[in-house]
C-alpha positions as CSV (number, residue, x, y, z in Angstrom):
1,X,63.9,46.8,56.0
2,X,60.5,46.3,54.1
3,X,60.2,44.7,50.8
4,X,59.5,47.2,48.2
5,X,60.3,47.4,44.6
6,X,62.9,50.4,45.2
7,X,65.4,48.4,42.7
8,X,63.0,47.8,40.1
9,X,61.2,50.6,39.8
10,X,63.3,52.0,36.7
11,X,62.7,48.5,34.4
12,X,59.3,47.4,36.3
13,X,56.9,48.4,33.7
14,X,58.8,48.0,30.2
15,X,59.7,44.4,31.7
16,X,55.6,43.7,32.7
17,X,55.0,44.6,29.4
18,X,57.1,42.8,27.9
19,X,56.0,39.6,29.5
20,X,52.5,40.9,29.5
21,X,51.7,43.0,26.7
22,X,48.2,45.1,27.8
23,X,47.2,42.4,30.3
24,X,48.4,44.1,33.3
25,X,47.1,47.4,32.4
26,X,44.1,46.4,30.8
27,X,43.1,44.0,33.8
28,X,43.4,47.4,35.6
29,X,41.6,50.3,33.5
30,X,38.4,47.5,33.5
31,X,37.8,48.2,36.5
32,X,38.2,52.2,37.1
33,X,34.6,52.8,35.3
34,X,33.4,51.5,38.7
35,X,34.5,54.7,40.5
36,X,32.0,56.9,41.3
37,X,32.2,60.9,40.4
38,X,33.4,63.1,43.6
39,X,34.8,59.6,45.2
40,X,37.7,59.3,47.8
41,X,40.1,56.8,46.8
42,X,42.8,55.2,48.3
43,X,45.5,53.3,46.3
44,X,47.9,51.6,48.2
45,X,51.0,50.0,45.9
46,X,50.2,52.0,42.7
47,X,53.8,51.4,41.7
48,X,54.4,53.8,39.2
49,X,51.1,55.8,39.3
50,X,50.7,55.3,35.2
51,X,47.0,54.0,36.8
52,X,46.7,57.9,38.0
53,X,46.8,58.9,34.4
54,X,44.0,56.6,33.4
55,X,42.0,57.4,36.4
56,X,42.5,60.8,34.7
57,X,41.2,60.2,31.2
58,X,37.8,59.0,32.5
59,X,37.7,61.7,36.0
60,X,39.2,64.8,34.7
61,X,38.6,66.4,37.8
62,X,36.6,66.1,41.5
63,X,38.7,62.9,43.3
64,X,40.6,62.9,46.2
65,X,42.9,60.3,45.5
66,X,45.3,59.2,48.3
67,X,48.0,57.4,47.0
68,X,50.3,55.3,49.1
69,X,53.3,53.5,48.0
70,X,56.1,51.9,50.0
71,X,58.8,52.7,47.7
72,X,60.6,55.9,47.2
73,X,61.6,55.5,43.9
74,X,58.4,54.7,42.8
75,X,56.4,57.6,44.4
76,X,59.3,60.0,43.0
77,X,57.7,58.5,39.4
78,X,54.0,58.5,40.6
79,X,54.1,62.2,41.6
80,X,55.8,63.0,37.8
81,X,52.3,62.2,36.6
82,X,49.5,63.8,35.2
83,X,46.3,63.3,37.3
84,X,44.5,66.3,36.2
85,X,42.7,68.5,38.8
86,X,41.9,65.5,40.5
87,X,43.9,66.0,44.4
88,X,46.6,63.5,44.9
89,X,48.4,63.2,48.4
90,X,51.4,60.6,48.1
91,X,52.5,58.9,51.1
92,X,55.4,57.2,50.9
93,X,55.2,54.9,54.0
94,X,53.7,51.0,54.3
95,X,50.6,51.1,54.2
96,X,49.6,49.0,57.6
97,X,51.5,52.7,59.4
98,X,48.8,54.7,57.4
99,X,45.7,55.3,59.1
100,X,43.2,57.8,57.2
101,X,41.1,60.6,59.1
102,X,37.5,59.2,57.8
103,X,37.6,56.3,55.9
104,X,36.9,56.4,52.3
105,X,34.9,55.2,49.0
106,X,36.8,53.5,47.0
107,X,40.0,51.2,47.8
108,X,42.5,50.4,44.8
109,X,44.9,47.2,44.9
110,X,46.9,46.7,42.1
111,X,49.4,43.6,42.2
112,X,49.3,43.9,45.9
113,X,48.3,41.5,48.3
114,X,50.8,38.8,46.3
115,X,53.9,40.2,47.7
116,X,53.0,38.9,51.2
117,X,53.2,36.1,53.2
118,X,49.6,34.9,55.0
119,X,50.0,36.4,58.1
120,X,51.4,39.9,57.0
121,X,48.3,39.7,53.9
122,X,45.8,39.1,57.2
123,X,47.3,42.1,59.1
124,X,47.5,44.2,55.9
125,X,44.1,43.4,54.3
126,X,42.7,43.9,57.8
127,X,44.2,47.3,58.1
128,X,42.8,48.4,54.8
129,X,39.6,47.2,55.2
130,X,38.9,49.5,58.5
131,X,39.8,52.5,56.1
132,X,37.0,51.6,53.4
133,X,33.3,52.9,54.3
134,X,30.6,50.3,54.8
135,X,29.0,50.2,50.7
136,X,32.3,51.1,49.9
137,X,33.9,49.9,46.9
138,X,37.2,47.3,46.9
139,X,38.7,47.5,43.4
140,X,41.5,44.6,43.6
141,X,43.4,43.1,40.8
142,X,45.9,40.0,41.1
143,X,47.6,37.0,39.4
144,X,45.9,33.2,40.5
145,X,46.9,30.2,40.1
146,X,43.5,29.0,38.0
147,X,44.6,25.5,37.0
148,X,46.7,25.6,34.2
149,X,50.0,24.1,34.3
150,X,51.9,27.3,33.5
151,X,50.3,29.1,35.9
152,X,52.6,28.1,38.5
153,X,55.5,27.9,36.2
154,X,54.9,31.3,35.5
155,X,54.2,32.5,39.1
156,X,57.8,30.7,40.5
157,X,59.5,32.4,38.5
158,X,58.2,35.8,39.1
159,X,58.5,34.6,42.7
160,X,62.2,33.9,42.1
161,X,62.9,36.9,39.7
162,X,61.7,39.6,42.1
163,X,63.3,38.1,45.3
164,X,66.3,39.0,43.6
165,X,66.1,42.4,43.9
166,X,63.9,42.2,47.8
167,X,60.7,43.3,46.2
168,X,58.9,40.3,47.5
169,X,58.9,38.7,51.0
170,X,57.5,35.9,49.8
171,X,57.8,32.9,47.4
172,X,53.7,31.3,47.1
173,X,50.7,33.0,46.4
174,X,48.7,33.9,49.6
175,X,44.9,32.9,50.0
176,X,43.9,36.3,49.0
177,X,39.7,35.6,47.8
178,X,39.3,33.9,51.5
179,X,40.2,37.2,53.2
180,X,37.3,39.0,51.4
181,X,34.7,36.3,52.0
182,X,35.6,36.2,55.3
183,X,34.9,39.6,55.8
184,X,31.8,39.5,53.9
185,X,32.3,41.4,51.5
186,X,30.1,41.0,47.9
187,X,31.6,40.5,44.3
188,X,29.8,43.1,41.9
189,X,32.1,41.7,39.0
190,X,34.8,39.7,37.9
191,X,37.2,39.8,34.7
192,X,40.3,37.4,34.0
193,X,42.8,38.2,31.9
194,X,46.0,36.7,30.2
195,X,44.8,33.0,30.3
196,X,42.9,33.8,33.6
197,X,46.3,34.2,34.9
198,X,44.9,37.5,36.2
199,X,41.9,38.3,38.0
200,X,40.2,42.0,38.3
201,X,37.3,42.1,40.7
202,X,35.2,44.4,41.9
203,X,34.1,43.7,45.9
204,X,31.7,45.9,48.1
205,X,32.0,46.2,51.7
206,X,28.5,45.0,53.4
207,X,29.5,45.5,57.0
């Protein structure tokens, strides 16, 4: 079975908070003024779609928003939301068994790509990429390891905490910036947050 946060889904946020405060969703919310008006989206891990209702405050209305999340229990919360008269279609299925009709404008990852190992991140980010439209917009936010020492006090223990529970299949922080660079894709903007422990960039597809 695939790791997902199934078991965590009813204490995930009040605990990221807690450890947190605003960091994670502010880190977030930066970067949804980027979307532009009558957009496609796709969001792939929006955990407990509280990012649907932001997207909501700025875009009342006029998204197509496909949301896909590998857990049950947290789709079951992201569908309780309220998005507006945006249109939302939740998939509940990995997304790397998700391919999209025509490919879209705007790709979401929140907190994503850091649950991998390398080779499923290269597969996975891979995947993704072939659904985003050339111009199109890569909205990704994670934690990095930015050379303090408690960054990597602080990352093993996540690491640790959330194998617990099989949220994770992996215990090190992948090479995630090398997969975009690779590809050739162009930062429009960056943002770091909590100590720089978290990173919020804005990428844009040039091929």
């Amino acid at each position: 079975m695939a790791s997902n946060y199934d078991h965590t889904a009813w204490f995930y946020d009040p605990v990221s908070r807690l450890v947190f405060g605003k960091s994670i969703v502010n880190a977030q919310i930066a970067l949804l003024k980027r979307i532009p008006t009558t957009s496609t989206i796709l969001i792939v891990g929006g955990g407990t779609g509280w990012i649907l209702e932001e997207i909501a405050k700025l875009y009342a209305d006029g998204l197509q928003i496909i949301y896909v999340e590998i857990s049950t229990q947290m789709t079951a919360l992201s569908r309780k939301r309220d998005y507006g008269n945006n249109q939302v279609t939740f998939i509940n299925k990995p997304i790397e068994e998700v391919k999209l009709a025509q490919p879209v404008d705007v790709v979401i990852t929140p907190f994503l790509f850091d649950n991998f190992n390398q080779e499923n991140l290269e597969r996975i980010h891979a995947h993704i990429h072939q659904q985003l439209k050339p111009g199109g917009l890569w909205l990704n936010t994670d934690f990095q390891v930015a050379g303090k020492w408690w960054h990597k006090v602080l990352l093993q223990t996540m690491y640790t905490f959330f194998k617990v529970f099989g949220a994770v299949e992996t215990t090190s922080m992948p090479e995630i910036l090398m997969l975009f660079k690779q590809k050739s894709y162009r930062i429009l903007s960056q943002q770091t947050f909590y100590g720089s422990f978290i990173t919020s960039q804005v990428w844009q597809k040039t091929l």
